[in-house]
N, C-alpha and C positions, 0 to 999 in steps of 0.2 A: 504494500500500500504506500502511495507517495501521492505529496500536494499536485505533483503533474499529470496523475492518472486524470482520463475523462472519461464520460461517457455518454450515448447518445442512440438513439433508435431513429433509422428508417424504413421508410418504403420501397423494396426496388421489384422492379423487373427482373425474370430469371435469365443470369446471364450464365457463363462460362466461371468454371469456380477459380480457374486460374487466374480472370481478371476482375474475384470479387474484390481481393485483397486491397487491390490499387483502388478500383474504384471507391471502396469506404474512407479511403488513406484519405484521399483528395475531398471527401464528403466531410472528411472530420476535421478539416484542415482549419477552418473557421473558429475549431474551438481548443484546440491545442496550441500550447504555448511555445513548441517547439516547430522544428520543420520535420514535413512530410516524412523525408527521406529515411528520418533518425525514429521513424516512429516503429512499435510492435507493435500488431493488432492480434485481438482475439474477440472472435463473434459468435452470436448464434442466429440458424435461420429459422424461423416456424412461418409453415405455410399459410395463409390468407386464405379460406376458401368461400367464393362466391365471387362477386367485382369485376365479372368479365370473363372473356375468353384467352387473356394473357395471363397466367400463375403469375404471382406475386406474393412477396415475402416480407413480413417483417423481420428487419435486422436488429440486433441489438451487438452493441460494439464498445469496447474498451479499449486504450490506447494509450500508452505510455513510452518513457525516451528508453533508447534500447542501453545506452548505457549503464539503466539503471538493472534493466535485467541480466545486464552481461555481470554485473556487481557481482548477482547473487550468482547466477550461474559461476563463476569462478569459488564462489565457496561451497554452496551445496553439495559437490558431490565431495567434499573432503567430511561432510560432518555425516551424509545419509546416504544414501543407496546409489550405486553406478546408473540407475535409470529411472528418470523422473519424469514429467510433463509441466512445466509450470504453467498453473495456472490464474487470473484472477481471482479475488476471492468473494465478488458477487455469483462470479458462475460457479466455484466450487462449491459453494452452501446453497446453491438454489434447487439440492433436492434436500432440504434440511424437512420441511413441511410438508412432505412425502412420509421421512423418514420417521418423525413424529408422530402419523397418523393425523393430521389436521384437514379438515375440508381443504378445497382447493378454490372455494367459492369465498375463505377467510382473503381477507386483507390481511399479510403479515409483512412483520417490517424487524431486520435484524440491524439492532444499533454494535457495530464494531469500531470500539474503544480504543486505539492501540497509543505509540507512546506520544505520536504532534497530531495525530488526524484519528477523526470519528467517521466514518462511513454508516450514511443509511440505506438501506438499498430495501424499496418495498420489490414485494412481490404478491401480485395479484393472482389468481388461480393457477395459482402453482410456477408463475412465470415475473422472472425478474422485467419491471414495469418503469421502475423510476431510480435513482441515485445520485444524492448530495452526500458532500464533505463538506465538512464544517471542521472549525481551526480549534479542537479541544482532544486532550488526553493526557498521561498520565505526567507530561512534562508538564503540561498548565498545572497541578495541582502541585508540583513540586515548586518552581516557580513562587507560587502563594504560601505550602509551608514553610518555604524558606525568609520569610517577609519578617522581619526584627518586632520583636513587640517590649512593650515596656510593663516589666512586674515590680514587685517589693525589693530586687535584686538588683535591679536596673536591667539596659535592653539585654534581651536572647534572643539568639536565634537558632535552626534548625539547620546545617547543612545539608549539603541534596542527599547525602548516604543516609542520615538518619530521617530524611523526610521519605523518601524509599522505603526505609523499616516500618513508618510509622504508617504509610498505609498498608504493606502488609499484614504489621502484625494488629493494631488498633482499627477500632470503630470512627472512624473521625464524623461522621453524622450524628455520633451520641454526643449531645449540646451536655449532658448531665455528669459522663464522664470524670472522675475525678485521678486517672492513671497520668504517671507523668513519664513524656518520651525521653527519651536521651537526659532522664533526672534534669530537664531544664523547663518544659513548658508541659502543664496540661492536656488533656486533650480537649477539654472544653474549649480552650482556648483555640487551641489548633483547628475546630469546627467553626469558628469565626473567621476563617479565615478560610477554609474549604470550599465555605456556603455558598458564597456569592459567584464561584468558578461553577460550581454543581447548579445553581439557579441559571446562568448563563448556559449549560447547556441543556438544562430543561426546555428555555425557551426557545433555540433554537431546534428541538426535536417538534416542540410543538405548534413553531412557524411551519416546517415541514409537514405534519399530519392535516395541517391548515389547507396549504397550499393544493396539496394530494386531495383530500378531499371535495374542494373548488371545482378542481380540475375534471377529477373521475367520480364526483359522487357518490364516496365510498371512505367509512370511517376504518380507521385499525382495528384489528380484531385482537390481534396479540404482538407483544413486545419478545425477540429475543437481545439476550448479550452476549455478547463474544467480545475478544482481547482482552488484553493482558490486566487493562485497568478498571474491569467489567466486574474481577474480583473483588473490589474495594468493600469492604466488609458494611454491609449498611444501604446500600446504591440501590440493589433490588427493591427493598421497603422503600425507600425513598424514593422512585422512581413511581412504582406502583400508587403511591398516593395522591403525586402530582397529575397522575392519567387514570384515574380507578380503573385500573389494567392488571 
C-alpha cells in the first residue's frame, strides 16, 4: 500500500487482452501522479450483460510506480517462498465476504489501517465498487503520543519506541485509565491526546459512507479491520459506537 497507488473503474469495449494493459495505462493517466510508462497495472474484468450487441466490460484497475514494486520484489523472496504473485490488497481481500459467509447483496467496506495510509475499499455484492485513502495510521498516533505535556514533574514526553509499546500493550481509548507508560505519563492522559487523531479518522470514514451512499443509495452493512494499527486495543468498541455497526 503506498500514497501513489490509485484506483479507478471503467467501461470498455472487448478488445484484445494484449492491448488491454496499454489501453487502461493511458485511461489512468489522468489520475496518476507518475508517468505512464513507470506505471504497474492490475485489473479485473466482469462482464456487463445486456447494453447491446457489442460485450462490454466493466474494468476495475489499480496502478502504482513500479519502483515501488520492484522494492518489494527484491526483498520478498529473501524472507518467503521462491514463488509468489503480488498482489493488490483491494483484490486480494475481495473474496473476504464470501469467505465469511455474508450476503452478497450486504454493502461491506474493509477499513485497512496500516503505518501512513488507511484504505477503504467498499464492496458491493461481492465486488470491489469504490476506494479512498485517507492520510491516517499508526505513524499519526505516534506523532500525537509523542507530543510533551506538562504534569506535577514538569514537561514529558513519550518517545516513538515507547509510544509503539504503549499502543501495543495499553488501552489508550480508556479516558479512566490510571497505568503509567514508560513510568512517565498516564494513560488517561495519553487518550487526550489519541482522541482527537481517532475523531479525525472517524470522520473521515464517515464523509466516505456519506458520499457512497449519495452516490449508490446504499448504507454499510458491516465494518471490517485489517492492518497492523487495527489492533489498537479499544478501536473496535470505539468505532462501533460512533456507527452503531
Amino acid at each position: 500500500n503506498s500514497p501513489h497507488t490509485c484506483f479507478s473503474q471503467f467501461v470498455l469495449p472487448k478488445i484484445p487482452r494484449k492491448e488491454l494493459a496499454e489501453s487502461l495505462k493511458w485511461k489512468m493517466k489522468e489520475q496518476m501522479r507518475f508517468p505512464p510508462e513507470e506505471a504497474v497495472l492490475e485489473y479485473r474484468l466482469l462482464e456487463l450483460i445486456g447494453g447491446g450487441k457489442v460485450p462490454q466490460f466493466s474494468t476495475l484497475v489499480t496502478a502504482l510506480p513500479r519502483n515501488i514494486v520492484d522494492r518489494y520484489l527484491e526483498v520478498l523472496p529473501r524472507a518467503g517462498p521462491s514463488a509468489f504473485v503480488p498482489a493488490c490488497v483491494p483484490f486480494s481481500i475481495s473474496a473476504m465476504s464470501h469467505a465469511l459467509s455474508l450476503s452478497n447483496h450486504d454493502l461491506v467496506v474493509v477499513v485497512d489501517i496500516g503505518h501512513s495510509i488507511t484504505e477503504i475499499a467498499f464492496y458491493s455484492d461481492g465486488t470491489l465498487s469504490f476506494l479512498r485513502k485517507i492520510a491516517f495510521g499508526g505513524q499519526t498516533l505516534n506523532q500525537a503520543l509523542v507530543h510533551p505535556l506538562v504534569t506535577e514533574r514538569g514537561s514529558v514526553a513519550l518517545t516513538m519506541d515507547e509510544a509503539e509499546e504503549a499502543k501495543r500493550e495499553e488501552n489508550l481509548l480508556d479516558a479512566g485509565s490510571q497505568n503509567v507508560v514508560a513510568a512517565k505519563i498516564e494513560v488517561s492522559k495519553l487518550y487526550a491526546l489519541a482522541r482527537p487523531e481517532l475523531e479525525k479518522l472517524t470522520s473521515e470514514l464517515k464523509r466516505s459512507f456519506d458520499y457512497y451512499a449519495e452516490e449508490h443509495g446504499t448504507n454499510v452493512a458491516r465494518i471490517f479491520l485489517t492492518g497492523g494499527t487495527s489492533r489498537l486495543k479499544g478501536l473496535t468498541e470505539f468505532l462501533e459506537q460512533k456507527f452503531e455497526l
